[in-house]
N, C-alpha and C positions, 0 to 999 in steps of 0.2 A: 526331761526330754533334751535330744542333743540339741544345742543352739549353734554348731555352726553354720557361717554365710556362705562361704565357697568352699570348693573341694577342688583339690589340684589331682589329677590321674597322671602319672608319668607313662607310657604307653606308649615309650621307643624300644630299643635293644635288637640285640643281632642273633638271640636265640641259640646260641649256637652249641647250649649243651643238649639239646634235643633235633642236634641234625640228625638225619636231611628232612624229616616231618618239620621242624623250624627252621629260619634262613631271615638272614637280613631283610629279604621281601616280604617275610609271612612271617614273625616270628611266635613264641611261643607264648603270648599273651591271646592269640584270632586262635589258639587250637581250642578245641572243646574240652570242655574240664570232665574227666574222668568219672564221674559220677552220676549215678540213676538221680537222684534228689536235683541236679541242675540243669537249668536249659540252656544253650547257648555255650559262649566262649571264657577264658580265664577272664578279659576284657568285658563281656556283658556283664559279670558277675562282679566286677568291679564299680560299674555303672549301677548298677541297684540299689549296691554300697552308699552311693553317694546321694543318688537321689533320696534313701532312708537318713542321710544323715544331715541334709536341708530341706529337709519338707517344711519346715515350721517359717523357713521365710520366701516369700514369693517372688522376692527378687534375688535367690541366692543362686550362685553359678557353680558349673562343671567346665570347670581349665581343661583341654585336653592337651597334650605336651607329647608330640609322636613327632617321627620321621617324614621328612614329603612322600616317603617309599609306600609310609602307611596308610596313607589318605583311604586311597577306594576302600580297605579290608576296614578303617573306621564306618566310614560313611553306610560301606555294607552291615555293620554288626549295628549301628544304631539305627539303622530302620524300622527294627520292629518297635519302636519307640516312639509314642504321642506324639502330635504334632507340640502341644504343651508341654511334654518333659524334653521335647527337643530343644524348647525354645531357651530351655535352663542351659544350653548345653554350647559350648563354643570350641573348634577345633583350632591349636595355633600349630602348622605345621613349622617343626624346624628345617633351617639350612643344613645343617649337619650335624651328626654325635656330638655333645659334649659334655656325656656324664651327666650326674643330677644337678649337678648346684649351679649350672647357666639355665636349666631348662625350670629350675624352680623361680632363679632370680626373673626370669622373663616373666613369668607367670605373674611374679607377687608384683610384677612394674601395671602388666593390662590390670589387675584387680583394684592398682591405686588407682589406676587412669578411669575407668569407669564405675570407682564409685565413689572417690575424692575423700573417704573416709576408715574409719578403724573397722577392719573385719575379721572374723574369728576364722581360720583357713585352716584344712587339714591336707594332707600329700596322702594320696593311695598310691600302693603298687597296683600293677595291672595283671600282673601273672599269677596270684598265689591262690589257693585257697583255704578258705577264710568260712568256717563255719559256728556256733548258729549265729546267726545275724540277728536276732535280740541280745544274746549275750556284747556282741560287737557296738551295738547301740550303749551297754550299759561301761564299756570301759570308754568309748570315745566322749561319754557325757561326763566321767572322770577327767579326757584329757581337757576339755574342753573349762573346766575350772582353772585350770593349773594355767591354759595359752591364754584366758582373761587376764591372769595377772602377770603378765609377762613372763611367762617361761616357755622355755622349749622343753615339748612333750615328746616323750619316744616310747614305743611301744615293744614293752622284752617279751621274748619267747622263752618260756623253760627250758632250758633245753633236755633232748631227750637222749641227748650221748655228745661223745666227742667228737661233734662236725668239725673238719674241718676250712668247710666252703661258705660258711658264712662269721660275719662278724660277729662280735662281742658287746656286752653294757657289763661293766663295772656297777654292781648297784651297791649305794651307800646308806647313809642315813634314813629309815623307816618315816616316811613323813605323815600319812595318813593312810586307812585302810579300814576295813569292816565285812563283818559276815557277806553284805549286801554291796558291797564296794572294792574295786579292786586295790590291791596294796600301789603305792606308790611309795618309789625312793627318789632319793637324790641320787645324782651321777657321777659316781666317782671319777672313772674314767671310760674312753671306747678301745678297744682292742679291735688291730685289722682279723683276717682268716689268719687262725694261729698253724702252727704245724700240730701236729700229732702229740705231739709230746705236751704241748702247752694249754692244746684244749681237755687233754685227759688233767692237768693241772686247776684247770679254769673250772669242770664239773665238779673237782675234789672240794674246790674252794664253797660249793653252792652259792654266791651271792652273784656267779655271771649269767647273763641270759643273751641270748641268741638275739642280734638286733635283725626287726621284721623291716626296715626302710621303712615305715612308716611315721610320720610327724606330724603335729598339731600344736601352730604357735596365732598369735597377733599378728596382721601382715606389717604394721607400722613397727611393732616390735623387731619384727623379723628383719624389716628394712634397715634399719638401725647394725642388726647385727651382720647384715650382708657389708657395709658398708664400711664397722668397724676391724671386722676379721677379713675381709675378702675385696680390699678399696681397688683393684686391680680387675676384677671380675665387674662389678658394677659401672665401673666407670662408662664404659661401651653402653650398656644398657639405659644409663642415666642420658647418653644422649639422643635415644630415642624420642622421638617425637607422636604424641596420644595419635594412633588410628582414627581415620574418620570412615563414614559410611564405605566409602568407594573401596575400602582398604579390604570389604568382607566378600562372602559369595558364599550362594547355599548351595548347598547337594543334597537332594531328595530330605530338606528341610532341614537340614545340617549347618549351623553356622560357621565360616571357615575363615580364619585371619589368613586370607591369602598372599595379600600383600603391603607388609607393613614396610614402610620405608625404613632401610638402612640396618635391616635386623640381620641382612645376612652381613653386614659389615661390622654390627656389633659381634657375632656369632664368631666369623673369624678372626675378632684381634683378642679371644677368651682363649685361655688353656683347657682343657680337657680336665674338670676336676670335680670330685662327688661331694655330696652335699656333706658328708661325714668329716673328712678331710677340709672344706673351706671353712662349715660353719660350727657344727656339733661339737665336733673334739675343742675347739676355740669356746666353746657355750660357758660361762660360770654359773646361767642359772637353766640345767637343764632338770629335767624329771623322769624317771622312768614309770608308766604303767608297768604291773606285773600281768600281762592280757590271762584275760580266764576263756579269752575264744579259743577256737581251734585252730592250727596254722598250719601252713601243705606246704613245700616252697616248690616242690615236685621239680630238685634239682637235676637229674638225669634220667637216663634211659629204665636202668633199672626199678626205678620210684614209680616212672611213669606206664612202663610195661603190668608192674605189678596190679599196679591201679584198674586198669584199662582189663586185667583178667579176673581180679574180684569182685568187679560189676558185671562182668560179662559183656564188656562192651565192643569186644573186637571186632571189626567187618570184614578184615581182609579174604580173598579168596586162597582159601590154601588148599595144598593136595599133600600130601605126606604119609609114608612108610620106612618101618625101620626109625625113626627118630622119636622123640619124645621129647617136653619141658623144655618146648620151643616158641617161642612169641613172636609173631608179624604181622608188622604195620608197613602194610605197601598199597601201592593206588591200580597196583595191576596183580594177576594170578601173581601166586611161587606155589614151585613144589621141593619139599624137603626129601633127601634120601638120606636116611644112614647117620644122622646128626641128633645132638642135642643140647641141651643147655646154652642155646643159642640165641641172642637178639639181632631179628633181622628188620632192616628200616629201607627201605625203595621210592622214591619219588621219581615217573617214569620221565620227569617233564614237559605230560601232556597237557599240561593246566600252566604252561610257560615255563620259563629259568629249566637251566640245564637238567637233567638227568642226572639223580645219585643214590648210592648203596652204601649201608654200613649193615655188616657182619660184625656182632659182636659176640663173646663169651659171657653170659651174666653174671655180674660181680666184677666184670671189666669196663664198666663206662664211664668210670669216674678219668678216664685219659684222654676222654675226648678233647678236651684242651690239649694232646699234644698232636692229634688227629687236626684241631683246626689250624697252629702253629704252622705246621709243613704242608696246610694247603697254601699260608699263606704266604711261607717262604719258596713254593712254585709258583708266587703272583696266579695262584687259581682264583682270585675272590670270589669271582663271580660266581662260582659252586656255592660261597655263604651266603 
């Protein structure tokens, strides 16, 4: 059985390769996960995760590590949640973005502060999916050996071509593995998003595996290597001073670190930098699991369009003639004439935040990064 104590959920980001359905205010972890077999959001389905992977201790916690922007859409997604598995559950809203590795170092500071001792921690994403979740139980109780004895655990994805949007694991030395157990290596090295050329390289090579952002180390361990690779980052956070009662507030049973002193002045004197980058590539003793789960990262339009027509889950109102091998996700009517091979996405902003549209041609959404760029070089933000 998995024995870890906390679970850290990251569950900020600005979504913004599934605009305008995602957006800095709502982003793509509160959408509903494209699949008949799930209830709920990318986000609840992260929450399940966790509570399946501390069940066995009664005082084990759920980190939540999100935006102040996300509070309600938390508060809303965990309602339908025990009052007892709420009570597992604590929300620390941040001051602002700053990548993964302030938003985990804050995390692994509250976890020494309330429970003054060694605990076995895991990091989930919030957005992916992540199926079956017995198989998930049996690699995390893998990584969970390897963060007892001090190593940092990372979880590779096969990969299944030459993405170029996500990162890399170098996997090295075969350290243990079995019919019944997943293989783990040692970590050679991490590789950022390669271009085209170097990930068709990287699949040739077969030893690199897609890194899923996922992690499972020792928190005192981890502290140590926050401190040794990243003395700059911590420093802010070490002069935080432990929360007391007044510091919390509940929403509809939610516990919420609302106001912790001096956290937004730790937050601002940190650089923006990911967990990857501060601590991992710095790691000598890292581990890769080879995950035997199933992994979704459901990076764009096209991923997610497909999704959403193989279950048959689309609601939009549409009218159309003359067109075909068209897909839309809007909150109000369209009608298609004369078109096809089109992704249409519409948020009317009757539900708040402005009003927006993307037309796309499928097979073309991988540019939406250059679609967010030149909102941002018209100072539009507030569109994300």
């Amino acid at each position: 059985m998995t024995m870890f104590n906390d679970c850290i959920i990251i569950a900020g980001g600005s979504g913004t390769r599934l605009w305008p359905a995602s957006s800095s205010r709502s982003p793509k972890q509160f959408l509903p996960i494209p699949s008949p077999d799930a209830e709920g959001s990318f986000f609840n389905a992260a929450i399940e995760r966790a509570l399946a992977l501390i069940s066995h201790d009664k005082h084990g916690r759920i980190i939540i590590i999100a935006g102040r922007f996300h509070v309600t859409q938390i508060v809303k997604a965990c309602d339908k949640y025990s009052a007892a598995e709420k009570e597992r559950m604590v929300l620390i809203p941040e001051p602002e973005a700053k990548n993964t590795a302030p938003a985990i170092a804050c995390a692994l500071h509250y976890i020494d502060w309330m429970s003054g001792m060694e605990r076995k921690v895991i990091v989930l994403t919030s957005d992916h999916i992540i199926s079956p979740l017995d198989r998930f139980i049996i690699d995390t109780t893998a990584a969970e050996a390897f963060a007892q004895a001090d190593k940092l655990t990372i979880f590779g994805i096969k990969p299944r071509g030459p993405e170029t949007g996500y990162g890399y694991i170098e996997a090295g030395q075969l350290i243990s593995g079995s019919a019944e157990q997943p293989n783990a290596y040692k970590v050679t090295s991490f590789r950022e998003k390669p271009d085209r050329q170097k990930a068709e390289a990287f699949i040739q090579a077969g030893n690199f595996y897609w890194n899923s952002g996922m992690f499972a180390f020792s928190s005192k361990f981890m502290l140590k290597e926050f401190r040794r690779n990243a003395p700059e980052l911590m420093l802010p956070f070490d002069k935080l001073r432990a929360p007391d009662e007044r510091s919390f507030r509940k929403e509809k049973g939610l516990r919420i670190l609302w106001e912790w002193l001096d956290l937004k002045k730790a937050y601002n004197e940190v650089e923006p930098i990911s967990f990857d980058y501060a601590i991992a590539e710095k790691c000598s003793a890292a581990v890769m699991i080879e995950a035997g789960f199933d992994w979704l990262d459901v990076g764009g339009w096209d991923e997610y369009a497909a999704l959403i027509d193989k279950n048959k889950l689309n609601k939009s109102e549409v009218y159309q003639t003359g067109s075909k091998d068209c897909f839309v996700d809007s909150d109000i009517p369209v009608a298609l004439i004369g078109v096809e091979d089109l992704i249409i996405a519409v948020r009317s902003g009757k539900n708040g935040g402005p009003g927006s549209v993307l037309v796309a041609r499928k097979g073309e959404t991988q540019h939406m990064r250059e679609i967010v760029d030149q909102i941002k070089e018209k100072d539009r933000n507030e569109l994300l």
